[in-house]
Backbone bond lengths (Angstrom), bond angles and torsions (degrees), N, CA, C in turn:
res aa  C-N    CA-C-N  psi(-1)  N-CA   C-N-CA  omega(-1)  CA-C   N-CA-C  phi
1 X - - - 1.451 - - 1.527 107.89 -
2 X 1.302 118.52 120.53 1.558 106.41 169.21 1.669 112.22 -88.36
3 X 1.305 96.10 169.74 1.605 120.60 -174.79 1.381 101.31 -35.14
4 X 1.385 129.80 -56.02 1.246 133.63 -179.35 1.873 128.80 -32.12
5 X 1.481 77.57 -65.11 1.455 115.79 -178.23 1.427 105.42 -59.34
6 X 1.419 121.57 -45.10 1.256 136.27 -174.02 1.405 109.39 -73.67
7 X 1.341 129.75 -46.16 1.227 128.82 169.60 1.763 135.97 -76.22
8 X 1.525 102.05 -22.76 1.098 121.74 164.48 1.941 108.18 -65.49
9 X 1.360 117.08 -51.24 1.361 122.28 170.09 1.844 123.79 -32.71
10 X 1.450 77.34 -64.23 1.727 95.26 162.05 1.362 147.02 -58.96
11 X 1.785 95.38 -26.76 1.429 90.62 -165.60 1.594 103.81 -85.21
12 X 1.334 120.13 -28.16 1.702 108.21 158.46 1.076 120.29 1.91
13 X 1.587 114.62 -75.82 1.212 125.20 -175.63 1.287 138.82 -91.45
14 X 1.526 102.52 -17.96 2.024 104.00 170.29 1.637 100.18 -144.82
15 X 1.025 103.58 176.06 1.576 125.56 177.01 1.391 112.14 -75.15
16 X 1.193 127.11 96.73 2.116 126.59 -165.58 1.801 89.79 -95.12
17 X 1.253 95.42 143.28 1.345 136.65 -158.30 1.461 111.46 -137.77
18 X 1.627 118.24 100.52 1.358 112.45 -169.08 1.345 104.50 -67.92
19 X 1.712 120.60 177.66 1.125 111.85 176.75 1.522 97.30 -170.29
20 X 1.358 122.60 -162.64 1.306 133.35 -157.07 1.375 122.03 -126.39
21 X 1.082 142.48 97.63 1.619 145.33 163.60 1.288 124.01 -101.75
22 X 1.350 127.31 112.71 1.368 128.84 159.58 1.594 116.42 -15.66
23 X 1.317 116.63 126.83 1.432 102.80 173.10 1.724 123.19 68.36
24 X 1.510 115.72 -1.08 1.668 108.28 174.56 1.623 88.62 -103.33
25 X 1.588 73.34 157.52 1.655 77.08 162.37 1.750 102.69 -95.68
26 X 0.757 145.45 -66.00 1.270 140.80 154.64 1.800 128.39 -71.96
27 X 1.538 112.22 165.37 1.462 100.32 -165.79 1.890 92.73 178.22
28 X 1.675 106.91 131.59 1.594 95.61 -174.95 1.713 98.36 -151.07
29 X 1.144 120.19 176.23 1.749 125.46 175.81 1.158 111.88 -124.21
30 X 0.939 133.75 146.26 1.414 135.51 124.28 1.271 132.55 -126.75
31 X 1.561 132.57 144.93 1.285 148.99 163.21 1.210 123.95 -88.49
32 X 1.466 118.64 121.47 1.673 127.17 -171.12 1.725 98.41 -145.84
33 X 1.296 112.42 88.99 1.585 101.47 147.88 1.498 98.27 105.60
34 X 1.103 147.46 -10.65 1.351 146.21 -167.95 1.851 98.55 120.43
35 X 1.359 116.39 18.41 1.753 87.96 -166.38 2.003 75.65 -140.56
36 X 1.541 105.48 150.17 1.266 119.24 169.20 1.537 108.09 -134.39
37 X 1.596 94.52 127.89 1.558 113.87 -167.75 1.729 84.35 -103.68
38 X 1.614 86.93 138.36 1.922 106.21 164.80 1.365 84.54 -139.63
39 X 1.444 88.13 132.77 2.110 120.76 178.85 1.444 112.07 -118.88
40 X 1.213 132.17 116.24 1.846 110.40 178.22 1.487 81.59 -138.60
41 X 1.712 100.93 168.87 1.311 118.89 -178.82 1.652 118.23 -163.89
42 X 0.806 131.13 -142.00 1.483 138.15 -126.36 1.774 96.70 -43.54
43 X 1.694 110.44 87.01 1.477 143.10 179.69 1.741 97.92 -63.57
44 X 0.920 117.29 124.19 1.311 141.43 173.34 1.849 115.46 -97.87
45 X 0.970 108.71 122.45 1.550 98.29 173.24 1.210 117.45 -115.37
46 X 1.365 119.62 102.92 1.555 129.37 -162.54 1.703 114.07 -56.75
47 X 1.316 130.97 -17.11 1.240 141.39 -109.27 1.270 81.45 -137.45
48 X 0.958 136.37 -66.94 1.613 148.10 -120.15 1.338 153.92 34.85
49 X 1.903 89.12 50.09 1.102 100.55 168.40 1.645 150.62 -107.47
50 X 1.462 83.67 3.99 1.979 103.22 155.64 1.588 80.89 -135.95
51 X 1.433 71.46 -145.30 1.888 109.83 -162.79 1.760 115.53 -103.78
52 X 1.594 110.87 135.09 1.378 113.27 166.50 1.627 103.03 -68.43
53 X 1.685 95.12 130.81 1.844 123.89 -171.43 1.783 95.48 -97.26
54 X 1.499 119.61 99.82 1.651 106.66 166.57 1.891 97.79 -77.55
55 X 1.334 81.77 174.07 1.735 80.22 -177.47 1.398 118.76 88.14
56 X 1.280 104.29 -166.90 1.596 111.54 -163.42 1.712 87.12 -86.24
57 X 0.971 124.28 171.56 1.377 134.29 178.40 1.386 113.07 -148.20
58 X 0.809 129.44 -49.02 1.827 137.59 -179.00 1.509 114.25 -141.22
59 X 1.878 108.70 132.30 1.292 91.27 179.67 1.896 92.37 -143.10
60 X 1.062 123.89 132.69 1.718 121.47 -129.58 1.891 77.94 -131.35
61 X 1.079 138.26 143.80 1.361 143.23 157.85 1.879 110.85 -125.08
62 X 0.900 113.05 133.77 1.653 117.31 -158.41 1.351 96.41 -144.33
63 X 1.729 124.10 131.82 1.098 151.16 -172.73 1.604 103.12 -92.50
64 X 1.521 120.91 121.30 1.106 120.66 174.77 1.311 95.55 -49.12
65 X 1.441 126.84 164.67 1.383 141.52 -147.18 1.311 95.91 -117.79
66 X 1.695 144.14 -23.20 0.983 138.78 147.37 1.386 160.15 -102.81
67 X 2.166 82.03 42.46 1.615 106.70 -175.98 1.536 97.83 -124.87
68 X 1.703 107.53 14.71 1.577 98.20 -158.01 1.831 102.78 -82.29
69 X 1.243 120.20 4.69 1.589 109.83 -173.25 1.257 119.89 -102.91
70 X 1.814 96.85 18.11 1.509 112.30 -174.65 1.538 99.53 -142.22
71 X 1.609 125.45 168.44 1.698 131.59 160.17 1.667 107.18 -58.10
72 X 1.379 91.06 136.88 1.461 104.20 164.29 1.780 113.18 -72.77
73 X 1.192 99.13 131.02 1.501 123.84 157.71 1.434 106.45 -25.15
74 X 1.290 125.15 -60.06 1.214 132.45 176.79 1.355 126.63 -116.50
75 X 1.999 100.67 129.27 1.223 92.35 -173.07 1.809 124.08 -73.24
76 X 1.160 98.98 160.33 2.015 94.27 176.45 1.673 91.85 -136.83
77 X 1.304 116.35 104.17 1.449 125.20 -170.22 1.736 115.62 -108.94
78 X 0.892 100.28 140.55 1.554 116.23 -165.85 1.604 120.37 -141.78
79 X 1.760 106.09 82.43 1.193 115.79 177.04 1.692 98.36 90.48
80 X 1.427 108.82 31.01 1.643 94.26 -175.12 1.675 114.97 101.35
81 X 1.406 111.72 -42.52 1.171 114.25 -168.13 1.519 124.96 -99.26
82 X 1.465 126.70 111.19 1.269 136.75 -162.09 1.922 102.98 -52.93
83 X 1.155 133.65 69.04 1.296 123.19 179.67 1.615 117.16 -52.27
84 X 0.919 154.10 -42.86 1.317 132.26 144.51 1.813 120.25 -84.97
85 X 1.369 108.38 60.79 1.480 106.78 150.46 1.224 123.05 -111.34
86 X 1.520 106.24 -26.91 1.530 115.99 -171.78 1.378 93.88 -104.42
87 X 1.252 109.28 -174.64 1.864 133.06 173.81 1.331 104.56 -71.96
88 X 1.100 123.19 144.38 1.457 123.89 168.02 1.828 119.43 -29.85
89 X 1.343 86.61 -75.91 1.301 119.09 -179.25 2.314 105.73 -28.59
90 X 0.878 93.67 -54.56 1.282 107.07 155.98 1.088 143.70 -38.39
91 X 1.674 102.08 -78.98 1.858 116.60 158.98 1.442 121.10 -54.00
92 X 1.315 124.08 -40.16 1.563 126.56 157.77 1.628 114.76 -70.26
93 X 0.719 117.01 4.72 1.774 120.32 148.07 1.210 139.68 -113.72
94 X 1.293 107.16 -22.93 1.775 119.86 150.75 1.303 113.09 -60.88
95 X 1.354 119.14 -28.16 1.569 120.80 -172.47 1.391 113.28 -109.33
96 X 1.367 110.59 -1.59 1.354 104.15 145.79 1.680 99.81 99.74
97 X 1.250 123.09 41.25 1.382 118.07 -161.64 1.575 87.48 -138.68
98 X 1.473 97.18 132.59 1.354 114.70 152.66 1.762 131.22 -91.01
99 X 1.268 101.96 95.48 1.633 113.22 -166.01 1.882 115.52 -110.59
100 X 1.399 118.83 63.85 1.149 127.19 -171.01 2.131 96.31 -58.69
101 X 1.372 94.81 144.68 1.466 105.52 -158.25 1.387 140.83 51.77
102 X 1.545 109.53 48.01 1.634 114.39 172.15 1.391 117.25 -57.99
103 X 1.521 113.23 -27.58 1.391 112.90 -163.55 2.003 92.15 -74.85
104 X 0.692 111.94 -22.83 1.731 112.26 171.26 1.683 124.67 -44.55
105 X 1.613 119.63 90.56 1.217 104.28 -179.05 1.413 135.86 -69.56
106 X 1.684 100.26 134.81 1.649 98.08 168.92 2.244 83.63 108.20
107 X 0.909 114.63 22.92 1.813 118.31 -169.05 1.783 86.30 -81.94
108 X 1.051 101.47 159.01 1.738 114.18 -180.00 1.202 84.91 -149.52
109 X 1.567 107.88 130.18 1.696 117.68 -174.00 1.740 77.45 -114.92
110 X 1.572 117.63 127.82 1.437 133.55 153.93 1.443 118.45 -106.36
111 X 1.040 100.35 171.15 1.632 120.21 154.91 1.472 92.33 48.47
112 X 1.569 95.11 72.14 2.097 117.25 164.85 1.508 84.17 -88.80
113 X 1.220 115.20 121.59 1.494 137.05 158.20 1.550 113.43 -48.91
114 X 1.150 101.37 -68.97 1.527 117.18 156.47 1.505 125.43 -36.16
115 X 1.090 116.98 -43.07 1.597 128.80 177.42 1.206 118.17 -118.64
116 X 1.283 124.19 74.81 1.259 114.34 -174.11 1.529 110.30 -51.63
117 X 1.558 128.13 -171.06 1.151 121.90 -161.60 1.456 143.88 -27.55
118 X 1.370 102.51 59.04 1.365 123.82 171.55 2.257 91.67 -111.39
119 X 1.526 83.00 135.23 1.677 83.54 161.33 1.772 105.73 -137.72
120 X 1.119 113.15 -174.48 1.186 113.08 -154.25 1.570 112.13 -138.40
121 X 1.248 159.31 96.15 1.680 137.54 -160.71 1.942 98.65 -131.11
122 X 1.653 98.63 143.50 1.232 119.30 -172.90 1.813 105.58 -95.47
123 X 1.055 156.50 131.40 1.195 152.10 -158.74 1.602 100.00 -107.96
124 X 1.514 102.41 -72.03 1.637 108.97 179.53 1.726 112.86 -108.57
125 X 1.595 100.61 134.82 1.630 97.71 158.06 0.694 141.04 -15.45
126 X 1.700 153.64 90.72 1.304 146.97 -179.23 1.911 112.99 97.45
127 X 1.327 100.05 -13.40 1.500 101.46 172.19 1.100 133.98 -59.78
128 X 1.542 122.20 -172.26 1.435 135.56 137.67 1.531 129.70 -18.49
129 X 1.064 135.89 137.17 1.555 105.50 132.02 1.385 140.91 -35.71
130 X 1.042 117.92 150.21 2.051 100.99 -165.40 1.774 98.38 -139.29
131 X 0.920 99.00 -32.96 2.172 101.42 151.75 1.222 127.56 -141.35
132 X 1.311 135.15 174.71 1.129 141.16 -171.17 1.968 107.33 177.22
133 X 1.644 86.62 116.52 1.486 115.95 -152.98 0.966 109.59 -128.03
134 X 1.668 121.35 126.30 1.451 146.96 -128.06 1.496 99.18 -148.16
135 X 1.517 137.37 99.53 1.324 141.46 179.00 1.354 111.77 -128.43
136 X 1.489 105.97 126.68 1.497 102.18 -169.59 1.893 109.48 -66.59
């Protein structure tokens, strides 16, 4: 998807807001409802140690930080399953993941077998989900 495409998708629903990422060539936000989407794409690797990504490359959705002890307003569903409606603790057991120490803040659950590059991060003890991160 290029930048275009990607922002045009979005703006339906919120106000996109360019912005800045290390290494994208493009990169934008938006806020809708309690949740802020960051999208960047065609990732450059200065270094050479993978590969330049055209296209969308990462697209990150993040729970304002002081709605996380309750369901989001809006669902963001994955395979059926509302990942920020329920408690963490929950959604990583509906989905079938063994995640010893959720109650641990700031935890990033990776490498869903099931989902390839989707990752997942817990903010507060006993909460919500508080991101959920989508890399092509």
């Amino acid at each position: 998807m290029s930048e275009r495409d990607a922002q045009w998708a979005v703006a339906a629903l919120a106000d996109v807001r360019e912005t800045w990422v290390c290494g994208a060539g493009w990169a934008f936000t938006a806020r809708y409802d309690g949740l802020e989407l960051l999208a960047y794409g065609d990732a450059r690797d200065r270094e050479g140690l993978g590969r330049d990504r055209p296209g969308l490359a990462s697209a990150v959705l993040t729970r304002c930080r002081e709605s996380l002890a309750s369901p989001s307003a809006v669902p963001v569903v994955l395979d059926g399953i509302d990942l920020f409606g329920y408690p963490a603790a929950e959604v990583v057991d509906v989905l079938g993941l063994d995640v010893p120490g959720l109650d641990v803040p700031g935890l990033d659950v990776l490498g869903l077998d099931r989902y390839p590059g989707v990752g997942l991060s817990v903010a507060l003890p006993g909460s919500y989900l508080s991101e959920v991160r989508i890399s092509a």
